[in-house]
Structure formats: C-alpha cells, structure tokens
C-alpha positions in Angstrom: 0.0 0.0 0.0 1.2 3.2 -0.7 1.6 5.6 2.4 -1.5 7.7 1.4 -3.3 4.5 1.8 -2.0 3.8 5.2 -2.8 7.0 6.5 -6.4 6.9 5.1 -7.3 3.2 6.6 -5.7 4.6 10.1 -8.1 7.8 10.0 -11.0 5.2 9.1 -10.1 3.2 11.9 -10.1 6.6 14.9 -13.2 7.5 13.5 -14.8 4.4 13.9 -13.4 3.9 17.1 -14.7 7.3 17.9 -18.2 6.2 17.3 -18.5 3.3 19.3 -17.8 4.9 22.3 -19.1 8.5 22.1 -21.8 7.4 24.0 -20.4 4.8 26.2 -19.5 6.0 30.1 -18.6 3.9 32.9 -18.4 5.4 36.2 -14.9 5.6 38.2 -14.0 5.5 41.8 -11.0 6.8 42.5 -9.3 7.9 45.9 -9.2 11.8 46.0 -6.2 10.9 48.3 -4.6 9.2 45.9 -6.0 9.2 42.1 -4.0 6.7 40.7 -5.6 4.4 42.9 -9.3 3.8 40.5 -11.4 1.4 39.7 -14.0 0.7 37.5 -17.6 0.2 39.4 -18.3 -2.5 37.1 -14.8 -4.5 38.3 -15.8 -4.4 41.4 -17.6 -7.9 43.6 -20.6 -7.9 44.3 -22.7 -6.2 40.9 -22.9 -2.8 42.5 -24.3 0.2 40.7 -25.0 3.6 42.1 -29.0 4.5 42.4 -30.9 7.9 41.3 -29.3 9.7 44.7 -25.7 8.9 44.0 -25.5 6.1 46.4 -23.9 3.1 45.8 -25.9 0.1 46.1 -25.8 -3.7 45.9 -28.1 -5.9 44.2 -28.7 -7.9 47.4 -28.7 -7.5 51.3 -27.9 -11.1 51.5 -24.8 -10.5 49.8 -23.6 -8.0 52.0 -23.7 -10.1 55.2 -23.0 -13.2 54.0 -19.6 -11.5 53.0 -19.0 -9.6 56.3 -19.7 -13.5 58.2 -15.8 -14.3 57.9 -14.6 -10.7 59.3 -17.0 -11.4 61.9 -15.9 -14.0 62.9 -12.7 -13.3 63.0 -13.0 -10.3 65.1 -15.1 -12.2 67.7 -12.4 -15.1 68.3 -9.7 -12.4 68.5 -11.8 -10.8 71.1 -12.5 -13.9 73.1 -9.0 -14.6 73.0 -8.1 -11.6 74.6 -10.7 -11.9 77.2 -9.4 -15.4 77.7 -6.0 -14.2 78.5 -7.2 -11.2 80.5 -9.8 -12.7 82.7 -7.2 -16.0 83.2 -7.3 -17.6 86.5 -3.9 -18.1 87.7 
C-alpha cells in the first residue's frame, strides 16, 4: 500500500473507534487521596451500581452479610482470646 493509503485506513479506523464509544460512560472511583488508585464500578464484587441519589448500592442484602460472616468471625475469636487471657485464673 502506498503511504496515502495507510494514513487513510488509520483515519477510518479513529473515526470508527470514535463512534463506538461516544456514548459509552462507565463510572470511576477513584481515591481523592490518591488518584492513581481507581477502579472501574463494574470491576468491582458484588454487581454494584450507584441509584438515582448517587448512592452506591448492591443488588442484594444477603450478599452483604454473608460476606461480612468471615470478618465477623474473625474479630469475635480475637476478642474472646483476649478476654481469655485477661480474665485468666492463675
């Protein structure tokens, strides 16, 4: 191909590219902290999506604590642990 050609297909290409996503947005959290660190909302566990108040929502409760049962549990043996050695007779 000559070079004309090659710059012609390449514009082609952009402009369709262009079109597909000129309507497309996904929305992006980012910490204001720290910008770099972002993440799509649609990468994220859980099929979360944000409702008509800017909230961000899950599709189910039952997700939501059925995901927080390990932390849980966690936290309450450390804490009988350290009651355990606290409160030891000795």
């Amino acid at each position: 191909m000559p070079p004309d050609e090659d710059e012609d297909y390449d514009d082609e290409v952009d402009e369709q590219e262009n079109e597909e996503s000129a309507g497309v947005m996904e929305p992006l959290l980012y910490d204001p902290g720290a910008p770099s660190r972002a993440v799509l909302l649609d990468e994220l566990p859980g099929n979360p999506r944000i409702d008509e108040n800017g909230q961000i929502r899950l599709d189910s409760p039952a997700k939501t604590l059925l995901a927080l049962i390990v932390p849980s549990v966690v936290i309450i043996g450390h804490g009988c642990y350290l009651l355990s050695r606290f409160f030891r007779q000795g």
